[in-house]
N, C-alpha and C positions, 0 to 999 in steps of 0.2 A: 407273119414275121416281117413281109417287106414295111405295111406301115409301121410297127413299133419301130421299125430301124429308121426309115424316115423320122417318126417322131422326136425319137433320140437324138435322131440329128438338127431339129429343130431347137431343140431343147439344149443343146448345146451353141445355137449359132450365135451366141452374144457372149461369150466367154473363148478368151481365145486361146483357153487350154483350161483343160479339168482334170482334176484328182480321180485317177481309175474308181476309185472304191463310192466318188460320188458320182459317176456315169452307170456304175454298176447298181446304186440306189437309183436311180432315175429312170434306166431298163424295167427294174423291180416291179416300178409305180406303175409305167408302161404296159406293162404282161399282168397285170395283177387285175381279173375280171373284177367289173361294176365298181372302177374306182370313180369317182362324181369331180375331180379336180383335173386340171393339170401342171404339172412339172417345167421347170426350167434350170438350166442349170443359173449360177446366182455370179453375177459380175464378180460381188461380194468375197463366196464363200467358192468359186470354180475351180479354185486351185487346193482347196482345204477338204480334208477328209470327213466325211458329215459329223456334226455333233460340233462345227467349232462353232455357234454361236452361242455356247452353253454358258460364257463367260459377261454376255452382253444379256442376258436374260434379268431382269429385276428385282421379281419378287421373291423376299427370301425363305424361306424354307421356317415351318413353324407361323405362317401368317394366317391359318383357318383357325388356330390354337390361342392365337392374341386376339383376333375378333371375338372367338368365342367366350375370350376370359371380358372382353369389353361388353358383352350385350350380357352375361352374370354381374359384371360390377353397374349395369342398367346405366354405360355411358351409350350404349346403341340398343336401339329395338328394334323387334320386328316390325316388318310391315303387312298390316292386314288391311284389306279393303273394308271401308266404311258406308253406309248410307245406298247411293245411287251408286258407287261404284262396284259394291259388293254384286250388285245384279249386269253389271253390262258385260256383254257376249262380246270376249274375247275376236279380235278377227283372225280371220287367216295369215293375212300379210301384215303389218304397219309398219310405218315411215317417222323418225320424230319430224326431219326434216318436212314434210306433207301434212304431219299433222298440226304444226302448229311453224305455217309458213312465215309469221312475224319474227322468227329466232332462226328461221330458217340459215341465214347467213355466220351463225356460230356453230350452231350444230354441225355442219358442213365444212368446220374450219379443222383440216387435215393439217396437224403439227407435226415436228421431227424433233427425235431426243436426243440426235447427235449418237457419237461415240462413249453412249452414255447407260449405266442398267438404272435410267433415271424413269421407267414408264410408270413407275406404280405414283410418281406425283401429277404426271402429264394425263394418267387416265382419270383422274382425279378435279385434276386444274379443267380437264373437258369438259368432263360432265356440270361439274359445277356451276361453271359459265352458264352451261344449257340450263339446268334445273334453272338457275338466277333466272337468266332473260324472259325462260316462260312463268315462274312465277310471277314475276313483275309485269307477264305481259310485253315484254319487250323495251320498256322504260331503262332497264338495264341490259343492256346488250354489249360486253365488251369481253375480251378474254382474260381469265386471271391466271397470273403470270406463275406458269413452270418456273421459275427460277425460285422466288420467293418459297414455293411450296417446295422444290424437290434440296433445297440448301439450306432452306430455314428450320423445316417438319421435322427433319431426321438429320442426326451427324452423318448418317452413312452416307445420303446424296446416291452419287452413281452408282456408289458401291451395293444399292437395291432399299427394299423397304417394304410394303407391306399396301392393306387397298385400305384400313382404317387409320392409320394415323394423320395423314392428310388431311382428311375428314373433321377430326379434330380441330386439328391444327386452325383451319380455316373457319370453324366456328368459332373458338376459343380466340385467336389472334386475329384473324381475318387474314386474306391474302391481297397484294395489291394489284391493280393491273399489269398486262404483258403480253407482248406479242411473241412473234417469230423471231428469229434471227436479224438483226442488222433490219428489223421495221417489214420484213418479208412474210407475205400473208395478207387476209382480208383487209387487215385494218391497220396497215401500212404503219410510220412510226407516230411519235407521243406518247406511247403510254409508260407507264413510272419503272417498269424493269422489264427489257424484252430479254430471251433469250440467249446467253450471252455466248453457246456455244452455235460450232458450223452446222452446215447443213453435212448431210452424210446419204450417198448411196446406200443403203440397208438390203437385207437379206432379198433373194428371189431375182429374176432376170433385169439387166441395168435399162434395158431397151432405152429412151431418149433421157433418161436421166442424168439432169448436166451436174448431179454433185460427184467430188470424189468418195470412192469405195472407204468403208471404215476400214482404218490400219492403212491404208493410203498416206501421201504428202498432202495437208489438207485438211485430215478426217485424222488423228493419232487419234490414240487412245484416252479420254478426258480424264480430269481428273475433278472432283469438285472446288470451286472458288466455296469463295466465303459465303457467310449467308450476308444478304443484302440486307444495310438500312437509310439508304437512301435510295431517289430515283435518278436512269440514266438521266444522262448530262443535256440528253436530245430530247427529253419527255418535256411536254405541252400540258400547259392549264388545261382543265383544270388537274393534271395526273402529273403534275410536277411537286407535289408534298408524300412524300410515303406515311407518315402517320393518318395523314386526311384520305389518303387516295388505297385504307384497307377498307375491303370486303369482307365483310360477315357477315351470318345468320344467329336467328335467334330458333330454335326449336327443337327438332330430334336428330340425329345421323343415326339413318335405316339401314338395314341389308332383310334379302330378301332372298330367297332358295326357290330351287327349283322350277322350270319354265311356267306355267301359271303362274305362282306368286312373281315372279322377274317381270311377267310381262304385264303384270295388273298394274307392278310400281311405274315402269317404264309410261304405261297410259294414262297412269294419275298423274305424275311431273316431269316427265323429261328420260333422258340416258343415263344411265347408270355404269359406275365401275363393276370389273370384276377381273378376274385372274383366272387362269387355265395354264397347263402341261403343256409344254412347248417340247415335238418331239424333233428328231434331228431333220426328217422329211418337211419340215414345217419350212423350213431354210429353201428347199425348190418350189415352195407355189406359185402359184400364177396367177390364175383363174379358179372359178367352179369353187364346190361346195365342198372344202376339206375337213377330210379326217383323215385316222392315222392309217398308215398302210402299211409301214417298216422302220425301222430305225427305233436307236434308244432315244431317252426322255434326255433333254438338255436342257429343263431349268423351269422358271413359271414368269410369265409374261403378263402383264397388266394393262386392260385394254377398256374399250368403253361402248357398250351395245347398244345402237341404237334404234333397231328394228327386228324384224322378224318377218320370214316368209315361208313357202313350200315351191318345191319347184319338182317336177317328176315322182312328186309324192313322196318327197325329202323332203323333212321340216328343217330349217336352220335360223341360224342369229345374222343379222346383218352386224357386222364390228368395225367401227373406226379407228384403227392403227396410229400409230403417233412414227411412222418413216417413211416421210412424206406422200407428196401426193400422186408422186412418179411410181409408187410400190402397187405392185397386183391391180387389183379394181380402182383404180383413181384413187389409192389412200384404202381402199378396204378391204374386208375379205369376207367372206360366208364359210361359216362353220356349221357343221351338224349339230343339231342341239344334243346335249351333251357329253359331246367330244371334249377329253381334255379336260375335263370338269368346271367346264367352261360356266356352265347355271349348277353348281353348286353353289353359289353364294357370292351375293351382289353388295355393292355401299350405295350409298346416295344420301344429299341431304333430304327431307321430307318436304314431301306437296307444301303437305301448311308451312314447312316454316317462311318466317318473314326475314326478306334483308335488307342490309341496309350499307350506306356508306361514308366512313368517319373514323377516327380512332376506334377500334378493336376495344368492344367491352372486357375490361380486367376485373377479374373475380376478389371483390373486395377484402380489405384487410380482416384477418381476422380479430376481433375484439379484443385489448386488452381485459383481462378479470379486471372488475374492480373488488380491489381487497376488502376484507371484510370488516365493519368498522370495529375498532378496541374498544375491548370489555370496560364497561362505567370504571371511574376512580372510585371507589368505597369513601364512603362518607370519614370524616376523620383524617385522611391522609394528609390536609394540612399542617397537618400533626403527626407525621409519620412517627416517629419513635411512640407515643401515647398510643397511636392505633396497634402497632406491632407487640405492645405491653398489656396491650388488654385481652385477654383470653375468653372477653364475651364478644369480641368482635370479631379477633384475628384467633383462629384455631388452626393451628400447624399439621393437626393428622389429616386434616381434611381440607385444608387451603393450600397446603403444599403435598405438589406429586407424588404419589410413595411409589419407589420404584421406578419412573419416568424420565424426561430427559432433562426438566429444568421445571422450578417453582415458575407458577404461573401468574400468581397473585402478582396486583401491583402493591403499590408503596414499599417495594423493596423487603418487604415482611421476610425474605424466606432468603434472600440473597445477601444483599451487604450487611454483617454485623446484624444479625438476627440474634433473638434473646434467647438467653440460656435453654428457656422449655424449646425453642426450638430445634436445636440440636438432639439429633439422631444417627444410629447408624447408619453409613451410606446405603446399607442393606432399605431402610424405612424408608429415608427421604433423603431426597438429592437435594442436598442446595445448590 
């Protein structure tokens, strides 16, 4: 008991008062044999009763349901390994970062979504970047811009969204470049829309994290801006034209289940979205390899996996978080594979597809019909009264509708001032 209480009291030493009810979740975690994590109390959430990030959580509820009606309407496929990749022996561990050190410096690129339930575009905006640069080889390596995707994809913006429509989005329109906050991150400012909210302390111990806490002076509560159609004001050639400076792809948007198929896509092209159960214990991590130990579900989080390992003979996900780079593991965390339902179901654009950079292909107009050409003029209509008189050319029972909605013949035969044998009851023929 004496080190759980020590513990405790570790775990509280960066919060300079805590919510009973969330010291008494953090004992829980503490006393709770073969937990694989640790606890902290949260700069953030120390004073708040667990469960309050439930509101900051993204993805919105019914988002396995709109994927799944998108891979029946065959805007997404599955991904099955092909050729030479159907045969390669899965490893133990992998790294995107390791594996394909040319992208290294994107994959690696820990963003922040602010005071925002903006993740489901930022896991999205992540992966993409990645997929792009290692398709390309690294020719494209830049980050494409959260803002454009999480303001432009969906109305909802921070108010949440889902791990496919982005995906679209980004094929269909293309997204433009964008960094961090005010040019902050790898690739410093120039590009056509950075991130136009703050940086924010997020969930878990503040330890040297110089942002202020969400719901702070600083950090309020966001709200979405407009969607963007031009680039900031500080963007550089060439990412100073927003029509010229979208990103798109030409080919599939994959999702892929369960840890083999997750980790076959992840080794054919890059990191991949996905979404998991965020329970209220998720709010104290730290460190180590989490899973749930206590507390109710507060909402579904969208995040972007980039590896995989074992460690004590625990399998888990390595995951790159989007709240900053000061949160738990430099920016990540290790989950148990699946925890949360975490590898239920992944996005991603596909290995092959190809991209490219330019005005966003728009899906062409649909054709006018061209109308159908009018029926010949019958011979004689020069002569319309002569042709309408003659009952070897013009016959009324059978050249005009009976019962229909209008005589059809031309030369007016059955319309203006028709001949006597033409008249009939309106029951016969309508003229």
């Amino acid at each position: 008991m004496r080190s759980v209480a020590m513990a405790l009291a570790m775990a509280v030493r960066t919060a300079s008062a805590a919510h009973p009810d969330r010291l008494a979740q953090i004992q829980t975690i503490l006393e709770t044999p073969g937990v694989l994590w640790k606890p902290a109390a949260s700069g953030r959430f120390g004073l708040e009763a667990p469960g309050a990030s439930k509101s900051l959580n993204g993805v919105k509820a019914g988002w396995k349901e709109k994927l799944l009606a998108a891979v029946e309407r065959g805007e997404v496929t599955q991904f099955a390994p092909e050729g030479s990749l159907s045969g390669v022996q899965i490893p133990e561990s992998f790294d995107s970062a390791k594996h394909w050190p040319q992208c290294a410096k994107i994959i690696g690129d820990i963003r922040d979504q602010s005071n925002c339930g903006c993740c489901w575009a930022f896991g999205a905006a992540e992966a993409a970047s990645d997929r792009m640069c290692i398709a390309s080889n690294a020719s494209m390596m830049l980050p494409l811009s959260a803002e454009d995707l999480c303001f432009c994809a969906s109305d909802d913006g921070c108010d949440g969204g889902d791990i496919s429509s982005p995906w679209d989005y980004i094929k269909s329109s293309g997204a433009v470049s964008g960094g961090q906050y005010k040019g902050t991150g790898p690739f410093g400012k120039g590009m056509c829309q950075d991130y136009s909210l703050p940086h924010c302390h997020h969930h878990g111990p503040k330890k040297d994290d110089p942002y202020p806490s969400e719901g702070a002076p600083g950090c309020t509560s966001q709200h979405s801006p407009q969607c963007p159609t031009m680039c900031d004001s500080d963007a550089s050639a060439p990412h100073n034209d927003f029509a010229a400076d979208k990103y798109s792809f030409k080919g599939e948007v994959q999702t892929a289940s369960g840890p083999t198929q997750i980790k076959q896509m992840i080794m054919a092209g890059g990191p991949v979205e996905t979404a998991f159960t965020v329970y209220s214990d998720f709010e104290n991590y730290d460190s180590g390899i989490y899973h749930h130990v206590t507390g109710s579900m507060a909402g579904g989080h969208a995040v972007k996996i980039v590896g995989w390992g074992v460690e004590s003979g625990v399998k888990y996900w390595k995951v790159a978080n989007s709240w900053n780079l000061f949160w738990a593991e430099g920016g990540y965390f290790r989950i148990r594979e699946g925890e949360g339902g975490i590898d239920d179901t992944v996005t991603g654009a596909s290995h092959k597809a190809s991209w490219a950079r330019g005005s966003a292909p728009r899906p062409s107009p649909t054709p006018t019909p061209t109308p159908p050409p009018s029926p010949p003029t019958p011979p004689g209509c020069e002569d319309a009264h002569d042709f309408c008189q003659d009952p070897d050319v013009f016959k009324p029972d059978t050249d005009c509708e009976i019962l229909a909605q209008s005589c059809q013949k031309t030369c007016k035969c059955c319309t203006a001032s028709p001949p006597s044998w033409c008249q009939r009851s309106s029951t016969e023929i309508v003229i």
